[in-house]
C-alpha positions in Angstrom: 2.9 -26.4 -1.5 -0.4 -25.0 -2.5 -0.4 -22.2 -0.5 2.9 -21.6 -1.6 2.0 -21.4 -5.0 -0.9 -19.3 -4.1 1.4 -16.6 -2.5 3.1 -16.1 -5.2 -0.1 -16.5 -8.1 -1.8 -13.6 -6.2 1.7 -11.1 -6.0 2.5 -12.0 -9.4 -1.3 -10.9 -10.0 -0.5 -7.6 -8.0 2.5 -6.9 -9.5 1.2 -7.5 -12.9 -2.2 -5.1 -12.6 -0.6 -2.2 -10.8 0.1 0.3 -12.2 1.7 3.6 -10.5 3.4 1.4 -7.4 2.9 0.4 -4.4 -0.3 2.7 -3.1 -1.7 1.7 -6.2 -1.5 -1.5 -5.5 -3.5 -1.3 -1.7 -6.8 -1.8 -3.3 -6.0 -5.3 -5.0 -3.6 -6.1 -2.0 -6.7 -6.1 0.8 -9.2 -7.4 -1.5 -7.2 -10.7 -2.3 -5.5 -11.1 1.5 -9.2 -10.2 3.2 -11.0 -12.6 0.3 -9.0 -15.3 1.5 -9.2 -14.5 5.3 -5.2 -14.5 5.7 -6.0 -11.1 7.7 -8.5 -8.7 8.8 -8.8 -5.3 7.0 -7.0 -3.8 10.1 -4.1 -6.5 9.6 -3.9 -5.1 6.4 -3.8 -1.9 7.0 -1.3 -2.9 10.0 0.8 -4.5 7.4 0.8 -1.3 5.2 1.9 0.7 8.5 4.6 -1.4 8.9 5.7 -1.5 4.8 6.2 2.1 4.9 7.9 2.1 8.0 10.9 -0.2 7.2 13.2 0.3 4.7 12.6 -0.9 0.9 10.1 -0.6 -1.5 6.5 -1.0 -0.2 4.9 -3.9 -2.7 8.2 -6.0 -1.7 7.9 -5.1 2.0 4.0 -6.0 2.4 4.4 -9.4 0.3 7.4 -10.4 2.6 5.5 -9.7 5.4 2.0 -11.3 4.4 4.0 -14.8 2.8 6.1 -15.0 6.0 2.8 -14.6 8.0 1.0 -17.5 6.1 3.6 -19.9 5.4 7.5 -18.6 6.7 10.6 -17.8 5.0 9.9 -19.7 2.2 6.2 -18.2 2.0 7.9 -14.3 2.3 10.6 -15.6 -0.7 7.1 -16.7 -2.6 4.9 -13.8 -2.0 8.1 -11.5 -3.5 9.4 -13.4 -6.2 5.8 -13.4 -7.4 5.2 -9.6 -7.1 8.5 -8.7 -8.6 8.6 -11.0 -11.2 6.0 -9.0 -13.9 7.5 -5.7 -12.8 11.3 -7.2 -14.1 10.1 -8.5 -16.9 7.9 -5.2 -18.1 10.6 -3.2 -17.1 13.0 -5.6 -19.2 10.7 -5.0 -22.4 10.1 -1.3 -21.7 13.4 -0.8 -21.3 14.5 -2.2 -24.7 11.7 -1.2 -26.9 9.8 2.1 -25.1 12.3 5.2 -26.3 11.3 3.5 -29.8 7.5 4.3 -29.3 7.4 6.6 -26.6 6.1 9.5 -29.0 3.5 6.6 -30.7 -0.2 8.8 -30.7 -1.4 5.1 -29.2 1.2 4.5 -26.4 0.9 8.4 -25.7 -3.1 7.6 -25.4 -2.2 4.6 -23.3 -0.5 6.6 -21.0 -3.2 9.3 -21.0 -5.8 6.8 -19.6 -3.2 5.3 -16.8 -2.6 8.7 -15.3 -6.2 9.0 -14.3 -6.1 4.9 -13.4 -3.6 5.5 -10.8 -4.7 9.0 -9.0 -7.9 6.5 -8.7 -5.9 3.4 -7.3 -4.0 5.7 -5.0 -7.3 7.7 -3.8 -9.1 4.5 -2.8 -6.1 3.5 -0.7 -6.3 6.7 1.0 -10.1 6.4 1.3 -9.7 3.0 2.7 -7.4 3.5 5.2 -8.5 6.9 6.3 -11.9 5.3 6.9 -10.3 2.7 9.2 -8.1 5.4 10.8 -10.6 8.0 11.7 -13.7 5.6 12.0 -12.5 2.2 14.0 -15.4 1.4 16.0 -18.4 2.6 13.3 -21.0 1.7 16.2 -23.5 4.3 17.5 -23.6 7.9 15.9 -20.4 8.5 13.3 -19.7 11.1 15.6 -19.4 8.7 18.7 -16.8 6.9 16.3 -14.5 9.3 15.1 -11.2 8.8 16.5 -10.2 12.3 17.1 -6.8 11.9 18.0 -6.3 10.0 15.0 -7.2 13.2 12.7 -5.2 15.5 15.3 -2.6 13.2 14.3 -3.3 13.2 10.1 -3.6 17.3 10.4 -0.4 17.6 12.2 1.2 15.3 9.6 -0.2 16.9 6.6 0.6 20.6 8.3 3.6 19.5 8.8 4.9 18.0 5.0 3.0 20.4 3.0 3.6 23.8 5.1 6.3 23.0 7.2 8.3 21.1 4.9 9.2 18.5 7.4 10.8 15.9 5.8 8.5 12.6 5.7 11.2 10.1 7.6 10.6 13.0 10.6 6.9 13.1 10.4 6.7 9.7 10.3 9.0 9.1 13.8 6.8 12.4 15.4 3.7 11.1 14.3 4.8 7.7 16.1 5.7 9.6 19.3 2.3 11.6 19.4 0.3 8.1 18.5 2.8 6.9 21.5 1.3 10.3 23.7 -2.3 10.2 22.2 -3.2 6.4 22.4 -0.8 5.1 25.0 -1.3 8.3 27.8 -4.2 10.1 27.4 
């Protein structure tokens, strides 16, 4: 029972200090899952692979995954109902009272100092999990530890959204097939 409660104390937590969704919400997510030694940073990061992958939104997906992981169906129901809990009941408020105060000089200076907040919250994710990516095995010289196909991989990716225009769902199955090619075959 105590865990229980503790799945859903720490999503109702993440839910309830991040702002700008789910990426923003990787930094609090690995500090709280690593703290507690439910999973290793790679889990994490395994768990956020997998998140993205399925369908859904990513902050319901990752506590479904991480409460079934520690405790079962009941510890997946946990972990969600606590991370989507604040977001209803913000949402709730916001919806009734926000077109009232949207043009408030304090809410409008609220909102000025989130923007910043997030591109921060959502950077560190990147940083984190790039690190892990491109660096697995940080032994020796940084150069001995790059994983090179896993930057062939991330260039082709980010070629292929930003220049290409390939839609993401694509990428996301060809970047699959080359991780298949890269780290399976050769």
């Amino acid at each position: 029972m105590q865990i229980l409660i503790e799945l859903f104390l720490i999503y109702a937590k993440v839910g309830l200090f991040t702002i700008g969704g789910g990426y923003a919400m990787i930094p609090l997510i690995t500090q709280e899952i690593t703290q507690r030694n439910w999973l290793t940073l790679e889990g994490v990061i395994d768990i956020i692979a997998i998140s993205e992958m399925t369908p859904g939104p990513f902050a319901v997906n990752s506590a479904t995954f991480i409460g079934v992981q520690q405790m079962g169906l009941i510890g997946g129901a946990a972990a969600t109902l606590g991370v989507i809990t604040p977001s209803f009941l913000i949402v709730v408020f916001v919806a009734k009272y926000f077109s009232k105060v949207k043009d408030h000089p304090i809410v409008q200076a609220i909102l000025s100092g989130l923007r910043p907040a997030v591109i921060g919250l959502i950077a560190s994710s990147a940083f984190l999990i790039a690190r892990n990516a491109f660096f697995p095995e940080a032994m020796g010289s940084w150069l001995q530890s790059i994983s090179w196909k896993s930057i062939v991989i991330f260039l082709l990716a980010l070629v292929g959204i930003i220049k290409l225009k390939i839609h993401p769902a694509l990428m996301i199955l060809i970047s699959a097939a080359l991780g298949i090619l890269l780290f399976a075959f050769l």
